[in-house]
C-alpha positions in Angstrom: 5.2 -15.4 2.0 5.5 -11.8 3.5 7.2 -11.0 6.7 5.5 -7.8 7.8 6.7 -8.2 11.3 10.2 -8.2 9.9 9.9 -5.2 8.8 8.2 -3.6 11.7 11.0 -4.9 13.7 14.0 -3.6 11.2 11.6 -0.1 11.8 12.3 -0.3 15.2 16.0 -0.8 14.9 16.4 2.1 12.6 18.0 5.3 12.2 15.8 7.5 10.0 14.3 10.9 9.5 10.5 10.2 8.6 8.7 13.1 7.7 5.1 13.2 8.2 2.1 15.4 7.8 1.0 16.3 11.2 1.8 19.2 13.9 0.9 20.1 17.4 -1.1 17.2 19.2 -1.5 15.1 16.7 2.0 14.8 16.3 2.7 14.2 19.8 1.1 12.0 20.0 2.1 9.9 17.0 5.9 10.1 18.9 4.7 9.2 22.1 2.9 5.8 21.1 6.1 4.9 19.2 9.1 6.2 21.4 9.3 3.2 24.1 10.8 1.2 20.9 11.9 3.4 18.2 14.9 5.6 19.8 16.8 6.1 16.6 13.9 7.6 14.8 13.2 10.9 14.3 10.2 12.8 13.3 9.7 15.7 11.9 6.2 16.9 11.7 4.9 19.5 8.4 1.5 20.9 7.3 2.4 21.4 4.2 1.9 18.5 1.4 4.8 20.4 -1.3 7.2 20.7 1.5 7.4 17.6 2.5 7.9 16.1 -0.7 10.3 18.2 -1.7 11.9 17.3 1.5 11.8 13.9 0.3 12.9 14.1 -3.1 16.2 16.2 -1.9 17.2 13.3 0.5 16.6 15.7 3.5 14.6 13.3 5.2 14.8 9.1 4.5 11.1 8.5 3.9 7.8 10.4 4.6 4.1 9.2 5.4 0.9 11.6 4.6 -0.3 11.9 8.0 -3.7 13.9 8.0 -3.0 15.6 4.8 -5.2 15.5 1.7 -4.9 12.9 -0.4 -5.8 14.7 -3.7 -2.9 17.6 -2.4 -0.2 15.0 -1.4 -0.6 12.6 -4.5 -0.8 16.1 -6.7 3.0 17.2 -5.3 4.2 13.1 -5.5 3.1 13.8 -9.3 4.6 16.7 -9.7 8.4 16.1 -7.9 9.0 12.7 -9.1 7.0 13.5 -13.2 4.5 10.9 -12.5 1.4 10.4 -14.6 -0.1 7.8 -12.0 0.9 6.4 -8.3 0.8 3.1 -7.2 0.5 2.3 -4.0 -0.2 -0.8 -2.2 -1.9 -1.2 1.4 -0.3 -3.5 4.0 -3.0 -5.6 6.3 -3.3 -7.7 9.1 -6.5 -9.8 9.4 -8.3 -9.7 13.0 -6.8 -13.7 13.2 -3.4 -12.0 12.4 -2.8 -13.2 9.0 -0.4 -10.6 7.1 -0.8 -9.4 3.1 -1.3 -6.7 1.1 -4.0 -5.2 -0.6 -4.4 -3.2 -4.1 -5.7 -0.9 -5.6 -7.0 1.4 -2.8 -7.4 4.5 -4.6 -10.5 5.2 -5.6 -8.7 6.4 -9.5 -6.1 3.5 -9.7 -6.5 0.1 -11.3 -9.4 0.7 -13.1 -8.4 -1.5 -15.9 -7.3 -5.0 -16.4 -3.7 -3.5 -18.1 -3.3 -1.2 -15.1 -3.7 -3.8 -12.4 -1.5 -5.7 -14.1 1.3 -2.9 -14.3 0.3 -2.6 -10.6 1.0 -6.4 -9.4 4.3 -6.4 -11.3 5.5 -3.4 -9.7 4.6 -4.6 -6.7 6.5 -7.3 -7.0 9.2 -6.0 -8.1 8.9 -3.1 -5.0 9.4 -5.8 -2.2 11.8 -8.2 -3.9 14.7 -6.9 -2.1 12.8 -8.2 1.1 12.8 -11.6 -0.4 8.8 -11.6 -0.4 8.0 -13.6 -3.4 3.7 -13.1 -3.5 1.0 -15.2 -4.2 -1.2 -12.6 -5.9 -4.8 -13.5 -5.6 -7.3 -11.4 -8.2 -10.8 -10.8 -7.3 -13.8 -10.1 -9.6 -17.1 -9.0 -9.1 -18.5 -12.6 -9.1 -18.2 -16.6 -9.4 -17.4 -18.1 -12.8 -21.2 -19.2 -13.1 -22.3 -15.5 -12.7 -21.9 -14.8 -16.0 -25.2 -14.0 -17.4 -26.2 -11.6 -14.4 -25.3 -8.8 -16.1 -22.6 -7.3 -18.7 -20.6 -5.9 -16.0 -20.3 -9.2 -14.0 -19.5 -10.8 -17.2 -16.5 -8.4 -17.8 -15.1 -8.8 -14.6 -15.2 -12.2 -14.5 -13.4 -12.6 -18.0 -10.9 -9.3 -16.9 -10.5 -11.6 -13.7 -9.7 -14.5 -15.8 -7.1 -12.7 -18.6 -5.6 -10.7 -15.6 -4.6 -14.0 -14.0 -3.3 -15.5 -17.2 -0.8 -12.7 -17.6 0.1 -12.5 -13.7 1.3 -16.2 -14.4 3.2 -15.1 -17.7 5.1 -12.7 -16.1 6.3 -15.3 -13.4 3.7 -14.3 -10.5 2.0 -17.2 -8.8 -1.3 -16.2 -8.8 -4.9 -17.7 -8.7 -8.7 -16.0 -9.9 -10.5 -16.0 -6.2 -13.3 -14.4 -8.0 -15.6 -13.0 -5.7 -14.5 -14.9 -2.9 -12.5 -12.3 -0.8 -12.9 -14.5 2.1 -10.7 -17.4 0.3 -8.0 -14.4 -1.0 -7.3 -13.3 2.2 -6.7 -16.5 3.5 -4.6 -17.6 1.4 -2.9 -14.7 -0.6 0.4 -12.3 -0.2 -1.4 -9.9 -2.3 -4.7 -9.5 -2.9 -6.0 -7.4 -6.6 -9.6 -5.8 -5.8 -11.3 -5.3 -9.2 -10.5 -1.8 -9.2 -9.9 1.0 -6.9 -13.2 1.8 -5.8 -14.4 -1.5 -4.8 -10.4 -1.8 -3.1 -11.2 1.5 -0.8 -14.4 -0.2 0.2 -12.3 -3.2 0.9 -10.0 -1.2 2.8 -12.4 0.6 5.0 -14.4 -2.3 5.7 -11.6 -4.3 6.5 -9.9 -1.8 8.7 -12.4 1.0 10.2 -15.5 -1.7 10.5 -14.0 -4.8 10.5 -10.8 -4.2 13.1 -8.1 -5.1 10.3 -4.9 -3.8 11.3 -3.5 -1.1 8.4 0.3 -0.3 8.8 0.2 2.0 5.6 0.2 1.7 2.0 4.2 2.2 0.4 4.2 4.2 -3.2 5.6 1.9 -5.0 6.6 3.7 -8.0 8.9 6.7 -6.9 12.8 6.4 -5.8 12.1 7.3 -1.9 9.9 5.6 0.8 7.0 7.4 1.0 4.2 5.9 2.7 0.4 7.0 2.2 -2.3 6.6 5.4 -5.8 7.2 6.0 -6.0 10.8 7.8 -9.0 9.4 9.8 -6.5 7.1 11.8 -5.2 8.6 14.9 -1.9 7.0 15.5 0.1 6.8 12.9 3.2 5.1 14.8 2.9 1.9 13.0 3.1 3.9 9.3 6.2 5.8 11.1 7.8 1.8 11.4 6.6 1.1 8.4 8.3 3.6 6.4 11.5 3.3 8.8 11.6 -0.7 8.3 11.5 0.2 3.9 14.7 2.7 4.6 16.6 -0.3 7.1 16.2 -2.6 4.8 17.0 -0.7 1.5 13.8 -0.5 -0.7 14.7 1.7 -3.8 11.7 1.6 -6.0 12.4 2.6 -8.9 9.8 2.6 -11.9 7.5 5.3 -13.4 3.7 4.7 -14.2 
């Protein structure tokens, strides 16, 4: 069970500094559609991906989102402040009926294997376990258990799907092999494992840009500060600016390397 709405609401409550990568309009207008609710925020806007992570990783401001910024710049100066060889990051959804969880991987480089994924969910896990959030963890593959002789592909994804699960369960996650059924993960999981990173940004997009999902933003769950990654085709990124402000109220410190 996840309580996004919790931690919108602690956002709104909080007193931060959330950097974020916009100026000008944009950024206006990012403060407007927030400030009826969010009075003890503040945000400061850059246009520069290496300042505002070094921002970050000297404390002078509490979290910071990505804004309109690359995503290739931003995770490059993320890599290079906090000596990352990888960053994890994990989207948080609402369905169009309203149904809250998370989704992973959503970069199109991340999760590409069953060991990563796996080093993924875990530190997931681990990243909102402060909150309380204990997550069912539903794993996808590219296929139903019968679809095995479609294709060698199919039949590694299935049996990754199958092993991945296994080991989710060993390391004391509740989780369950949805296969291909997304439709049934959604439904019924906290956090739901795309087969890898590519088909998880398809996912994503589909879900949010044709689909009308909600997206609140996608925490880095591997580096000691709240910094929160978005889509730069979004145009208000108030609910990322809660978001990140709800992680600092409530206390997330991740912690771990990839």
């Amino acid at each position: 069970m996840i309580d996004v709405d919790g931690l919108i609401s602690a956002g709104r409550g909080a007193k931060a500094t959330v950097g974020i990568g916009l100026t000008g309009s944009a950024l206006r207008a990012t403060v407007d559609a927030m400030a009826p609710t969010s009075g003890g925020i503040q945000v400061w806007g850059f246009d520069d991906p290496v300042s505002m992570v070094r921002a970050l990783e000297k404390g002078e401001i509490d979290a910071a989102i990505r804004g309109s910024m690359s995503s290739s710049e931003v995770l490059k100066a993320l890599k290079a402040s906090f000596g990352l060889m990888a960053i994890q990051r994990v989207a948080v959804m609402s369905s169009a009926e309203g149904r809250r969880f998370l989704l992973a991987p959503v970069g199109i480089d991340e999760g590409a294997h069953a060991d990563a994924r796996l080093k993924l969910a875990t530190a997931i896990s681990s990243y909102f376990s402060p909150l309380g959030w204990k997550l069912k963890v539903g794993v996808l593959s590219k296929g139903r258990l019968e679809d095995r002789e479609r294709g060698n592909d199919i039949r590694r994804s299935i049996d990754e799907g199958e092993a991945l699960t296994s080991k989710l369960v060993a390391a004391g996650l509740q989780a369950k092999h949805h296969t291909i059924l997304i439709e049934d993960a959604v439904r019924e999981s906290d956090l739901v494992l795309a087969p890898d990173g590519v088909s998880g940004n398809l996912i994503f997009r589909t879900l949010h840009f044709v689909g009308g999902h909600e997206a609140y933003g996608a925490p880095v769950v591997n580096i000691p500060r709240v910094f929160v990654d978005t889509s730069r085709a979004k145009a208000d990124f108030s609910a990322a600016v809660l978001l990140a402000a709800g992680l600092v109220q409530k206390g997330v410190r991740p912690g771990g390397r990839a």
